[in-house]
N, CA, C and O atoms as a DFTB+ gen file, in Angstrom:
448 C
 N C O
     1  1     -76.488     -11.371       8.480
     2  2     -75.935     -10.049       8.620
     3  2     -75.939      -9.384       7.246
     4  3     -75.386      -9.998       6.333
     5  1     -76.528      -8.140       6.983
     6  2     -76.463      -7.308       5.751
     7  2     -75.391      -6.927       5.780
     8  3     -74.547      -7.159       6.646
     9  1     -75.266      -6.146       4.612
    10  2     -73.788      -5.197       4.352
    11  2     -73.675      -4.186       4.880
    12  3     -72.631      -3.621       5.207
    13  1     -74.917      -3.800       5.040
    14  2     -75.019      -2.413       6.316
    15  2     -74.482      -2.591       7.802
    16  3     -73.905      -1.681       8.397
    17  1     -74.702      -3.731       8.294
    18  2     -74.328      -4.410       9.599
    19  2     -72.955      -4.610       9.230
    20  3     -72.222      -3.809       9.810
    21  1     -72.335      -5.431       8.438
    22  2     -70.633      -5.651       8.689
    23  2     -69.851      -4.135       8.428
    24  3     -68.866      -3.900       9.128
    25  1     -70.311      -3.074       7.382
    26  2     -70.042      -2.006       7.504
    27  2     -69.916      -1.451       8.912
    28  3     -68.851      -1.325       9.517
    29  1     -71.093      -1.139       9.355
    30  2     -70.992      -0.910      10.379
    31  2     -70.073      -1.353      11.644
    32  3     -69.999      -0.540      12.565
    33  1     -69.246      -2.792      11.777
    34  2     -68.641      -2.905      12.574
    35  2     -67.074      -2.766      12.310
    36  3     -66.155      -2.900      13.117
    37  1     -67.039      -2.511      11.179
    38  2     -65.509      -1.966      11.106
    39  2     -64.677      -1.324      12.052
    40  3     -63.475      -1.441      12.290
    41  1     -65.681      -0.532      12.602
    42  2     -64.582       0.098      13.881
    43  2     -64.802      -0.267      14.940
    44  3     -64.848       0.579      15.833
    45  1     -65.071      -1.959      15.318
    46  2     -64.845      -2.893      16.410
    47  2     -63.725      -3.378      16.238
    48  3     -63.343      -4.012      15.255
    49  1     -62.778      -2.941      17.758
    50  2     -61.411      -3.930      17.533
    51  2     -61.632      -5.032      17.723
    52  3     -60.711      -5.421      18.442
    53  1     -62.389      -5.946      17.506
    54  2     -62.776      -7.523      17.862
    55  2     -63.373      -8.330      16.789
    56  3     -63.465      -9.552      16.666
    57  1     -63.776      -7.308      16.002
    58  2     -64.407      -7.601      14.425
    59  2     -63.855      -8.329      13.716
    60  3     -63.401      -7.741      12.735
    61  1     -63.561      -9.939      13.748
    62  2     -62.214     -10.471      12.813
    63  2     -62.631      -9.983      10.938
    64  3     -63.290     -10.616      10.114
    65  1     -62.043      -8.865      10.828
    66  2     -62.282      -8.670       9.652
    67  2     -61.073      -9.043       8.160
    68  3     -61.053      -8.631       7.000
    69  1     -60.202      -9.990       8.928
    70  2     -58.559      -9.713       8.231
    71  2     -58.521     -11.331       7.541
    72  3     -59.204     -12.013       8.305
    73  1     -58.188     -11.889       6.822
    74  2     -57.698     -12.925       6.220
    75  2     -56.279     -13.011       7.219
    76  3     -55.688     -12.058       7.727
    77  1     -55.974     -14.341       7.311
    78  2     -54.730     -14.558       7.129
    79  2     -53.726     -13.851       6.241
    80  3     -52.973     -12.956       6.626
    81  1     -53.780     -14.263       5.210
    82  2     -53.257     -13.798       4.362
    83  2     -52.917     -11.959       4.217
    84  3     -51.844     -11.432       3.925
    85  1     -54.199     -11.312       4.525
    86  2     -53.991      -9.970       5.271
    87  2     -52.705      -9.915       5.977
    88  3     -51.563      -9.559       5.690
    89  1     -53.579     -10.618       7.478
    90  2     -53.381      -9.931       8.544
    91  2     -51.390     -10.236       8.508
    92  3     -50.603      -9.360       8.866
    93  1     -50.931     -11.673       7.989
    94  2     -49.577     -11.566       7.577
    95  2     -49.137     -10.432       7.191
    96  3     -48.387      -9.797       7.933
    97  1     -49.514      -9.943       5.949
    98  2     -49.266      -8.870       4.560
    99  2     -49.009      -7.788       5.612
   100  3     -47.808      -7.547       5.733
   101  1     -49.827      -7.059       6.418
   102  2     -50.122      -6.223       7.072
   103  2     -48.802      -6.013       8.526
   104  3     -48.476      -4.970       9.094
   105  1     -48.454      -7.001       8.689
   106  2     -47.688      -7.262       9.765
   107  2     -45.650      -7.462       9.364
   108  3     -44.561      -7.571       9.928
   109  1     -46.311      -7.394       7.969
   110  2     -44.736      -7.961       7.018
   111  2     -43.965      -9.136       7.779
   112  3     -42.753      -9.251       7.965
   113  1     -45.271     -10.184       8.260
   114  2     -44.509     -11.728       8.800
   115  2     -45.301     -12.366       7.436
   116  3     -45.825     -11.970       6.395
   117  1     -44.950     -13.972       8.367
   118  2     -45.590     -15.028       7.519
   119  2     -46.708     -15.489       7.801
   120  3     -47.004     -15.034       8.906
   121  1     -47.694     -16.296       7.333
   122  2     -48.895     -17.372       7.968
   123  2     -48.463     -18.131       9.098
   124  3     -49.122     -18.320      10.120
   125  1     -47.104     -18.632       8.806
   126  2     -46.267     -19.292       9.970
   127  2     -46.379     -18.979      11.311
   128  3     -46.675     -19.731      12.240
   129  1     -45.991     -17.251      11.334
   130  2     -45.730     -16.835      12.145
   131  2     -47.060     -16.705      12.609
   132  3     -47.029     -16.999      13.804
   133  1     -48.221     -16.411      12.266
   134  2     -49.236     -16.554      12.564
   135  2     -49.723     -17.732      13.309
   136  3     -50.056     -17.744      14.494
   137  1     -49.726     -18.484      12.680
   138  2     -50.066     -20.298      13.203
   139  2     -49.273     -20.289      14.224
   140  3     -50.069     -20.434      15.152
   141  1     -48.308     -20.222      14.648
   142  2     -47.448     -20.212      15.764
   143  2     -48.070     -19.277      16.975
   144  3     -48.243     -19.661      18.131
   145  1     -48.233     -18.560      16.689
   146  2     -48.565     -17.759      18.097
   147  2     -50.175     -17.791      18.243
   148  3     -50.755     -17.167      19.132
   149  1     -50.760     -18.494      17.387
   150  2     -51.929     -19.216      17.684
   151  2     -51.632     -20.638      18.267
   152  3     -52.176     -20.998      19.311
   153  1     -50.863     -21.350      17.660
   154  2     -50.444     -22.455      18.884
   155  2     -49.856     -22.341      20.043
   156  3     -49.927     -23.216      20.905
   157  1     -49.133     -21.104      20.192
   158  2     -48.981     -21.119      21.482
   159  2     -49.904     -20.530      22.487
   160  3     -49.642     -20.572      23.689
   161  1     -51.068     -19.936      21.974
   162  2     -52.230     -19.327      22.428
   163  2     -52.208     -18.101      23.258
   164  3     -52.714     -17.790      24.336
   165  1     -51.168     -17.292      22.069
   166  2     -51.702     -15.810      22.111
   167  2     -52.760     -15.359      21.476
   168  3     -53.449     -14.661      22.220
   169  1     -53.117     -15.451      20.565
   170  2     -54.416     -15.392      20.272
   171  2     -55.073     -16.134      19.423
   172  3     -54.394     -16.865      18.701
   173  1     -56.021     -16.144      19.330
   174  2     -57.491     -17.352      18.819
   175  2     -58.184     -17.109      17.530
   176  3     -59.410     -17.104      17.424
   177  1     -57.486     -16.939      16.708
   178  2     -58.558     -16.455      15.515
   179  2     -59.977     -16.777      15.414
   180  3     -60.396     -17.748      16.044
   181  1     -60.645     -16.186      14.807
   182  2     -61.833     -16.910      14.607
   183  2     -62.002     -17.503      13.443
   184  3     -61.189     -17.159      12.585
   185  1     -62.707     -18.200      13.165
   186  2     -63.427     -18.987      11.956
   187  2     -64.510     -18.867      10.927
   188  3     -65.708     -18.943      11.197
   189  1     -64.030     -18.682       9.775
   190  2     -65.338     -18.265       9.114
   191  2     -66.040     -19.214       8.667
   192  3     -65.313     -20.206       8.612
   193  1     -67.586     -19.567       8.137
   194  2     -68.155     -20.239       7.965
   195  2     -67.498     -21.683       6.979
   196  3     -68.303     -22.539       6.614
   197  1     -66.357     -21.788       6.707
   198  2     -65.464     -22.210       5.457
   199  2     -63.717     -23.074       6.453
   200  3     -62.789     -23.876       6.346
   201  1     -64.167     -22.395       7.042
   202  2     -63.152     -22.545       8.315
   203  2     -61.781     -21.893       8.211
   204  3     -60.790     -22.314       8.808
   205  1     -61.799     -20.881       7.444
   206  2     -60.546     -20.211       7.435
   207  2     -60.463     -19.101       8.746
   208  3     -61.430     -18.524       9.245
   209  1     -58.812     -18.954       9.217
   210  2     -58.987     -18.127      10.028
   211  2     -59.098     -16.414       9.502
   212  3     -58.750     -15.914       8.432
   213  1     -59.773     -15.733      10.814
   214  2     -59.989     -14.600      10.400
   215  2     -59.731     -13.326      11.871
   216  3     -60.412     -13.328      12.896
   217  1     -58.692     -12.445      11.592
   218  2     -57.943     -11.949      12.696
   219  2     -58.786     -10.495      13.255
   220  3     -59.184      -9.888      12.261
   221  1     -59.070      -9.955      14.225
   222  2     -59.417      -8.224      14.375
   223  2     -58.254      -7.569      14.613
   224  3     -57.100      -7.986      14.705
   225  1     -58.599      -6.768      14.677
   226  2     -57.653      -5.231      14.842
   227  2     -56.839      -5.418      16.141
   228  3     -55.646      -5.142      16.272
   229  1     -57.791      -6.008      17.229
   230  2     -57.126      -6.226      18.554
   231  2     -55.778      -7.232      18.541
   232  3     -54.643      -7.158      19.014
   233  1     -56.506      -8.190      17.761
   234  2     -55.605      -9.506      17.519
   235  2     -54.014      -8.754      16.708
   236  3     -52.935      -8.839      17.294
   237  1     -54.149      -8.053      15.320
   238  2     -53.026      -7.631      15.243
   239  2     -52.357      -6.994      16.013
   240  3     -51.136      -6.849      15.949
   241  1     -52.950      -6.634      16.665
   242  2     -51.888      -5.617      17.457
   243  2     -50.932      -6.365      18.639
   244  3     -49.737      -6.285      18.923
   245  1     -52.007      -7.089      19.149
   246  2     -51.070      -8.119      19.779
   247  2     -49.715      -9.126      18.853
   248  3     -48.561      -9.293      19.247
   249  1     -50.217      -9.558      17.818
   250  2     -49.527      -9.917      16.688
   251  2     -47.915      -9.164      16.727
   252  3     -46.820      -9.666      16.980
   253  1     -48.278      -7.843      16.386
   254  2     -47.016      -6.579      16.141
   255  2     -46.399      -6.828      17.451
   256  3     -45.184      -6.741      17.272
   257  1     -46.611      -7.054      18.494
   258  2     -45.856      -6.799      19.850
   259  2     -45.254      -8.272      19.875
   260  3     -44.025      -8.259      19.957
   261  1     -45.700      -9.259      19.834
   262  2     -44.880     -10.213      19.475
   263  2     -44.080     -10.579      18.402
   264  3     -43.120     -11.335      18.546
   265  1     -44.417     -10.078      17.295
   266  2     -43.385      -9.810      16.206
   267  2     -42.253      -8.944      16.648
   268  3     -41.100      -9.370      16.724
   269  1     -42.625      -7.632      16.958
   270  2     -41.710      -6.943      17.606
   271  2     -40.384      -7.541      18.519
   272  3     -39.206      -7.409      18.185
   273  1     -40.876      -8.230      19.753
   274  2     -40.191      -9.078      20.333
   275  2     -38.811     -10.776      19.348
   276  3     -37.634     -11.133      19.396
   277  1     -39.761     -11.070      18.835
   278  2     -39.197     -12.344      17.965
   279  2     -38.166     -11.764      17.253
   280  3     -37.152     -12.439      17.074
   281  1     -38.255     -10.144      16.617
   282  2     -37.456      -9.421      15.897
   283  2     -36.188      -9.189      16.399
   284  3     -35.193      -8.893      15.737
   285  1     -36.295      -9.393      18.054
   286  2     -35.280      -8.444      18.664
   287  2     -33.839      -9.808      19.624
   288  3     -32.901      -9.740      20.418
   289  1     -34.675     -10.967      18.721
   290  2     -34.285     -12.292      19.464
   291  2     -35.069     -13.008      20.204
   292  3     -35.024     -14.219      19.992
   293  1     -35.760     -12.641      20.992
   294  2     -36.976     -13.852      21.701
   295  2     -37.420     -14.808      21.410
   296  3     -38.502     -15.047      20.875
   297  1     -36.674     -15.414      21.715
   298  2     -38.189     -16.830      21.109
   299  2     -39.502     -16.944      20.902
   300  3     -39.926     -16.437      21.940
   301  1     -40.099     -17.142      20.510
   302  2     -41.461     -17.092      20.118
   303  2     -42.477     -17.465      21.334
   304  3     -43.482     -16.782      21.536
   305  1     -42.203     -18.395      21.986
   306  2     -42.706     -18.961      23.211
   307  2     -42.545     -17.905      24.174
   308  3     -43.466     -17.406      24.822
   309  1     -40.907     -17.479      24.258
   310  2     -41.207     -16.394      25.308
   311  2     -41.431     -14.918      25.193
   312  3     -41.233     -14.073      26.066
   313  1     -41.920     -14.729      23.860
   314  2     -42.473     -13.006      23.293
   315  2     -43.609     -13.517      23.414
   316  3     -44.427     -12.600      23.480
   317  1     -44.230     -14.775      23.496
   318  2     -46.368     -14.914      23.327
   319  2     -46.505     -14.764      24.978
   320  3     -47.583     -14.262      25.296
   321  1     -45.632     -15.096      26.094
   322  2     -45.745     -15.124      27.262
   323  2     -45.163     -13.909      28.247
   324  3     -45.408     -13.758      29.444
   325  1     -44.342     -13.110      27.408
   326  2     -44.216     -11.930      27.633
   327  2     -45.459     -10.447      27.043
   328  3     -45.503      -9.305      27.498
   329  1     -46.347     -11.086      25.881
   330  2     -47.446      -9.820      26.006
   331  2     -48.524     -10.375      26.393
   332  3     -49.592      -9.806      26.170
   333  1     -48.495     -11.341      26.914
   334  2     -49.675     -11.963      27.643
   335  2     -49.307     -11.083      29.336
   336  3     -50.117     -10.520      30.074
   337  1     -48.078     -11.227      29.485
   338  2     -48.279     -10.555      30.894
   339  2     -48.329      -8.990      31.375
   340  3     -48.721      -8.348      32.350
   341  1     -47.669      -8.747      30.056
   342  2     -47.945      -7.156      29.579
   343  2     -49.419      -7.158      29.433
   344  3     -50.080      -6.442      30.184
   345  1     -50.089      -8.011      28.398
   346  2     -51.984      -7.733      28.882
   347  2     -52.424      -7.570      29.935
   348  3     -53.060      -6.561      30.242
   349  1     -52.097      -8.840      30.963
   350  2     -52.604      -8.448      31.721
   351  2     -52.341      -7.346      33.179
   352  3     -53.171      -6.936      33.989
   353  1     -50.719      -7.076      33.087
   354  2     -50.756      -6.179      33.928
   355  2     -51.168      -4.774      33.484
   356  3     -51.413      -3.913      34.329
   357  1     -51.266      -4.476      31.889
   358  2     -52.231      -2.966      32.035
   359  2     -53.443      -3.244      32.206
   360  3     -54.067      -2.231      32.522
   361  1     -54.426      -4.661      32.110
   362  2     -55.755      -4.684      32.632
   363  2     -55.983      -4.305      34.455
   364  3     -56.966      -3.808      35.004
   365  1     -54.531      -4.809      35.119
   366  2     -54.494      -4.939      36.385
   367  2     -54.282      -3.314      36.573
   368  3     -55.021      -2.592      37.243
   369  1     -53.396      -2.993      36.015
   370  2     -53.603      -1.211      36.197
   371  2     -54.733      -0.129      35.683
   372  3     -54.959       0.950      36.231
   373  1     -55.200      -0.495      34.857
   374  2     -56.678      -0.150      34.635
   375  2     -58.119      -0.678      35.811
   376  3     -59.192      -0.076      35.845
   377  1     -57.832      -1.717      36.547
   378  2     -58.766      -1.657      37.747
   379  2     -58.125      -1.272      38.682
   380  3     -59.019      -0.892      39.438
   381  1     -57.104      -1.076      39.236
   382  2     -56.547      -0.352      40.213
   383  2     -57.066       1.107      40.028
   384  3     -57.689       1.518      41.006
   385  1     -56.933       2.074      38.874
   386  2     -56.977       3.128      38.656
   387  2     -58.531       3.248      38.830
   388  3     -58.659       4.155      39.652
   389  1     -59.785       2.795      38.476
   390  2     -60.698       2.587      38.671
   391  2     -61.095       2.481      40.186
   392  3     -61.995       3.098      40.755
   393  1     -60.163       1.498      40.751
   394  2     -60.746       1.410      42.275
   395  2     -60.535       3.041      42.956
   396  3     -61.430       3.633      43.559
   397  1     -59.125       3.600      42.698
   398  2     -58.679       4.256      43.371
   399  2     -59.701       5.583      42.736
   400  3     -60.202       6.207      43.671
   401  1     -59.973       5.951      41.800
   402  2     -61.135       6.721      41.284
   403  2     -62.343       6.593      42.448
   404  3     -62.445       7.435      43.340
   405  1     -62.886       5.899      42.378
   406  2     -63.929       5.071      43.218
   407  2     -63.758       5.531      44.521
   408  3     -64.447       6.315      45.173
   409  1     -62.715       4.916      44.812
   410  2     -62.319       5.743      46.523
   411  2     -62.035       7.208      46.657
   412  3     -62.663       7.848      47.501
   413  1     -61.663       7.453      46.340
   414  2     -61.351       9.437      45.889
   415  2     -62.553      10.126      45.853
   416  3     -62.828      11.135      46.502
   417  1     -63.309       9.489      45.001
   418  2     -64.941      10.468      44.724
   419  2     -66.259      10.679      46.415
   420  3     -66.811      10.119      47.362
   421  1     -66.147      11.327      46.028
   422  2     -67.187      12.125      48.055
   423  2     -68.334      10.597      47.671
   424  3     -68.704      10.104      46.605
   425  1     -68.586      10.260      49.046
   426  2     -69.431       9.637      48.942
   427  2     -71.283      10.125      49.097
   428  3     -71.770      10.967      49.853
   429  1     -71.787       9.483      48.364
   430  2     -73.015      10.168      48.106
   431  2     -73.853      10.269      49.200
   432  3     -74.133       9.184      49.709
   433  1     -74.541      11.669      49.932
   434  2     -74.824      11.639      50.819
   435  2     -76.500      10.779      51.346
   436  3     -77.337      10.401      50.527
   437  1     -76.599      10.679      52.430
   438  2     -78.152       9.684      52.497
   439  2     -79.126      10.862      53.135
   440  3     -79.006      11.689      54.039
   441  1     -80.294      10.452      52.057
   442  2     -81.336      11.966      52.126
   443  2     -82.109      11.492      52.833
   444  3     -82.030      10.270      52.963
   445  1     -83.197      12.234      53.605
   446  2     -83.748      11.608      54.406
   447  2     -85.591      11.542      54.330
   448  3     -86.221      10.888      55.161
């Protein structure tokens, strides 16, 4: 990959572009807190060739919502299992809204 190519993906939320050490800094937690909600498998860092982990944009954000939570008292176990179900019920409302799009639109007529 050139420098033109990783430039370029900066504005992929999936791009692990963050150090640890960042993506902590950035979040005003610890590495800890990091490693933790990777063991409990909210999210998966990736690995750089060196084997350090390395976080995206998507990943923090999930990060902040469980920080958020841990902040407010939660346990850690049950803030990684509480935005896991928050994920997936706005994915579940994002295909609902889709289906119901889908059904709404005239159906296309058959030419002959």
């Amino acid at each position: 990959m050139t420098a033109d190519d990783s430039f370029g993906r900066l504005d992929d939320d999936d791009y692990p572009a963050y150090t640890m050490g960042r993506a902590a800094a950035m979040l005003g937690t610890t590495q800890g807190f990091l490693r933790a909600i990777g063991e409990a498998r909210l999210i998966t860092p990736l690995r750089s060739e060196g084997g350090h982990r390395r976080y995206s944009r998507y990943q923090l954000r999930i990060a902040a919502r469980a920080r958020e939570l841990v902040d407010h008292g939660t346990p850690i176990e049950a803030a990684c299992r509480i935005v896991i179900l928050e994920d997936q019920l706005e994915e579940a409302q994002r295909i609902n809204a889709e289906y119901r799009r889908r059904d709404e639109s005239p159906a296309p007529s058959a030419s002959a």
